[in-house]
C-alpha positions, -999 to 999 in steps of 0.1 A, spaced: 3 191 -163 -15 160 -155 -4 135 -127 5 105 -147 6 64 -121 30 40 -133 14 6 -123 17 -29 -130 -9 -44 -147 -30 -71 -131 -44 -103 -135 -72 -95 -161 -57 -67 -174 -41 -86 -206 -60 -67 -231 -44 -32 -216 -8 -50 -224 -17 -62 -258 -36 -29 -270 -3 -7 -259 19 -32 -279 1 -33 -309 2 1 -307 36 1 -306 43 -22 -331 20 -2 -356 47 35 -345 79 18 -349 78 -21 -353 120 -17 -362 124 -18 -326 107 -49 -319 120 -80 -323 90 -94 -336 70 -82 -366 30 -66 -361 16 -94 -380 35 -117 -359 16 -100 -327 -12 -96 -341 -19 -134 -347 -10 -138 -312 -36 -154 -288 -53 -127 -265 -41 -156 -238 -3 -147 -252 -8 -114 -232 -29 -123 -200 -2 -151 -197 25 -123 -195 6 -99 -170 1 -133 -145 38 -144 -158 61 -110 -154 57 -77 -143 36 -57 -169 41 -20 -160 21 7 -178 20 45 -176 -11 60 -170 -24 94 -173 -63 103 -173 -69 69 -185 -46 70 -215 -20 44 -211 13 59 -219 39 38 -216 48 -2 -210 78 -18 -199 79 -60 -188 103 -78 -170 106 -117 -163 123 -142 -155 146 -168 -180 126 -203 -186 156 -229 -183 166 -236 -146 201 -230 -147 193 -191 -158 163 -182 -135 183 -160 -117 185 -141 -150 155 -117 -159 151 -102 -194 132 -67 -202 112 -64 -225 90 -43 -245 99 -8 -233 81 19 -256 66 52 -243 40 68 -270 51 102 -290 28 122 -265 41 110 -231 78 115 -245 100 141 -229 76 139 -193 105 111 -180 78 81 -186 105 63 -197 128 64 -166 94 60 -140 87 29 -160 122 15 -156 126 21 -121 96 2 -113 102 -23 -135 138 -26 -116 123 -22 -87 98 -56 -94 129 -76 -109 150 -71 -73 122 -95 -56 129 -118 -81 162 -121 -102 192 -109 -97 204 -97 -130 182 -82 -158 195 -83 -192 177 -67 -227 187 -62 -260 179 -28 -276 185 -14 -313 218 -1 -314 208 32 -334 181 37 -306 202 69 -292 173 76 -267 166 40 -257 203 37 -251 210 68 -232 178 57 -209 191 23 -205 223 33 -193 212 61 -169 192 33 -151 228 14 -142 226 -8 -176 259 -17 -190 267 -28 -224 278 -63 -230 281 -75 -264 271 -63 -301 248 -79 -325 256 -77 -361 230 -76 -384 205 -90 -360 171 -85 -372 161 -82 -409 131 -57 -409 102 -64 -434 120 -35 -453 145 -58 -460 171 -36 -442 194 -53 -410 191 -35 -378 220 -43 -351 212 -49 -315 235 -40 -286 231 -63 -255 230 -50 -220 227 -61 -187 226 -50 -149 231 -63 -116 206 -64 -94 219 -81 -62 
């Protein structure tokens, strides 16, 4: 089995983040919260912004990139101690190799240095996403009716979790 490095991405390193997330979009954009057209119109700047913003963290194995997760702080001053995690997706082949759990605990590990809670919102069908969530310490918070209308004009509901981190 190959060794696989979970890392976070660097300064530079923008187009790694956007190419894994666009890829993502284009395997399962219902658990986004944006649509692929929406991403794909974004700036290349969008993600370089992100990598030098938040912590970008990618799984890597024999130059394949595997995995992402991000975390970052909240914008408005009173929430800063607040940090929200985003875009966690692991690709069909690096599933069942516990990608997602690396990628979480060093995404966790990031956030401690600088918030103090981490909050994200996942698709409340998303048994797997869920279950990985939770085993990290997450706890459920709140539920989201009808939250996002996919472009197949079905509603998806989003469950809202959070942690603390200090």
């Amino acid at each position: 089995m190959t060794s696989t490095t979970i890392r976070r991405l660097q300064p530079g390193e923008g187009p790694i983040f956007q190419a894994i997330r666009l890829t993502a979009m284009r395997l399962d954009e219902s658990t986004f919260g944006s649509t692929l057209a929406e991403e794909e119109a974004k700036p290349d700047s969008w993600f370089e912004d992100r990598v030098r913003a938040d912590g970008v963290f990618v799984a890597e194995a024999d130059g394949q990139i595997l995995g992402m997760v991000a975390v970052g702080p909240k914008a408005p001053a009173k929430e800063r101690h607040k940090g929200v995690v985003y875009s966690m997706f692991v690709l069909p082949e690096g599933r069942g190799r516990g990608l997602g759990a690396a990628l979480m605990a060093a995404c966790l590990d990031y956030a401690r240095e600088v918030v103090e809670i981490v909050q994200l919102v996942v698709v409340s069908t998303n048994a797997v996403a869920v279950a990985l969530y939770e085993g990290a310490g997450f706890e459920r918070y709140g539920f989201e009716p009808r939250a996002l209308l996919q472009t197949d004009g079905r509603y998806t509901d989003d469950l809202h979790m959070w942690k603390r981190l200090k």
